[in-house]
C-alpha positions as CSV (number, residue, x, y, z in Angstrom):
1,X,95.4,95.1,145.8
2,X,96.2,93.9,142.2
3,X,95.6,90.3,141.4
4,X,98.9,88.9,139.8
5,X,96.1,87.8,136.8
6,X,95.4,91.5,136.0
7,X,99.1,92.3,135.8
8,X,99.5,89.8,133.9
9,X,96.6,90.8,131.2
10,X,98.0,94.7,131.5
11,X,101.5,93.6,130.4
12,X,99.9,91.0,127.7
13,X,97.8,94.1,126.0
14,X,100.9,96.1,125.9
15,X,102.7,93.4,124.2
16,X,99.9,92.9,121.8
17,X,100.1,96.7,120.8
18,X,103.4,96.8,120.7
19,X,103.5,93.6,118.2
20,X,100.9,95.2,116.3
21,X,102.4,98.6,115.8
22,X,105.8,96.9,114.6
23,X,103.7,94.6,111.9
24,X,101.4,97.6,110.8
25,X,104.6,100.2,110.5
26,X,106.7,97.3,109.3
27,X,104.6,96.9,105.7
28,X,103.7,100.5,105.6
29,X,107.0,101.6,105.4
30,X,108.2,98.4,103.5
31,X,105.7,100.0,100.7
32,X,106.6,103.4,100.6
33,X,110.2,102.0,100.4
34,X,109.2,99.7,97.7
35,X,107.1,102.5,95.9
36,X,110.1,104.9,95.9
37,X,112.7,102.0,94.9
38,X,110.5,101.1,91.5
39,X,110.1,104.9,90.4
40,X,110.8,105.8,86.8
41,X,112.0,103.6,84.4
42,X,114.0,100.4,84.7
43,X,116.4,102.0,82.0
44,X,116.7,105.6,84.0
45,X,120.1,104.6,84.2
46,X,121.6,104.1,81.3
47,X,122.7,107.0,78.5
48,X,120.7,106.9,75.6
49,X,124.2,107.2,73.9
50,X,125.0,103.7,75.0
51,X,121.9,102.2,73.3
52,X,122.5,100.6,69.8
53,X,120.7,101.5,67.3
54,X,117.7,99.7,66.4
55,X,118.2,97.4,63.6
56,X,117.6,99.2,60.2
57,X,118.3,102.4,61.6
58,X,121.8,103.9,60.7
59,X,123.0,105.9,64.0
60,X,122.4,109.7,64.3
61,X,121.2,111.8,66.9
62,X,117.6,111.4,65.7
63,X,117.5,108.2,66.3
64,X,118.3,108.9,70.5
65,X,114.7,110.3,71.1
66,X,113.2,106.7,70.3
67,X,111.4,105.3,73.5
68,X,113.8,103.0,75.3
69,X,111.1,100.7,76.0
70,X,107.4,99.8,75.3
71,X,105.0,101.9,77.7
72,X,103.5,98.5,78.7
73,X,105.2,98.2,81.7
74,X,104.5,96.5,84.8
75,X,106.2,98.6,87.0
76,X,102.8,101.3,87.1
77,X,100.8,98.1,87.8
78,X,103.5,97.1,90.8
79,X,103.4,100.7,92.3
80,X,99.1,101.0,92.1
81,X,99.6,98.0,94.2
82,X,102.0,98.9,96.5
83,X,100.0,102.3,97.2
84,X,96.7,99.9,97.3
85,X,98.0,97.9,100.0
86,X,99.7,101.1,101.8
87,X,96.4,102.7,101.7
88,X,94.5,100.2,103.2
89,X,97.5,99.6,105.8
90,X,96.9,103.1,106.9
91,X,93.2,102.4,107.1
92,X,93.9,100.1,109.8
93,X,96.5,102.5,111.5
94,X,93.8,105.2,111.6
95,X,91.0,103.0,113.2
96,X,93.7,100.7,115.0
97,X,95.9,103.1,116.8
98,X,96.3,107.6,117.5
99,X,94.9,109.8,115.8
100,X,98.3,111.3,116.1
101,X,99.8,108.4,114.2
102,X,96.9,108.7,111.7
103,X,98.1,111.6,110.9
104,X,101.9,111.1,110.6
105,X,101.3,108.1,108.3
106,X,98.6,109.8,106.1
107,X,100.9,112.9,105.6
108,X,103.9,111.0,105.3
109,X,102.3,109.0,102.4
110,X,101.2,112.4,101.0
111,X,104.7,113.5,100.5
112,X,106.1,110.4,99.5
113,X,103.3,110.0,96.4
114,X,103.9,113.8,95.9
115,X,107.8,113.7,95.9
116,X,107.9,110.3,93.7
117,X,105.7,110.8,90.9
């Protein structure tokens, strides 16, 4: 017969797994989210047409191929981040939990760096 004490334990574990598949899933997802919201430029939406001119320069067509903003960005910085952190979040999936989940994550994250350049 089962002691009431080993029950007990068996359900604890689960809830322990359980807790820590929702924290490990909940940041790896939260950075692929965040690494797909803060793709491209911060200006991506606007129509170089509604730009003004830079001052000293009279308006002309030329003048819309001029870099919207400086290259010295901190949005490339944010995203190495975010893919640091997702990286070593799927570290700790692959040594944590399945080798079936492994897999998921690692090809998920694959596609999404693909897909979002």
């Amino acid at each position: 017969m089962v002691s009431p004490q080993t029950a007990y334990d068996v359900i604890n574990m689960k809830i322990k797994s359980v807790l820590l598949r929702v924290f490990l899933y909940g940041i790896y997802f939260f950075c692929l989210l965040m690494y797909v919201l803060f793709q491209g430029s911060e200006y991506d939406w606007m129509d170089p047409s509604m730009l003004a001119s830079p001052p000293g320069l009279a308006p002309s067509p030329d003048n819309l191929s001029l870099p919207i903003q400086d290259e010295s960005n901190n949005r490339a910085v944010f995203r190495g981040l975010i893919v640091t952190i997702a990286v070593v979040v799927q570290m700790a999936i692959c040594f944590s939990l399945s080798r079936k989940e492994a897999i998921i994550t690692v090809t998920l994250l694959g596609v999404t760096l693909l897909l979002f350049k």
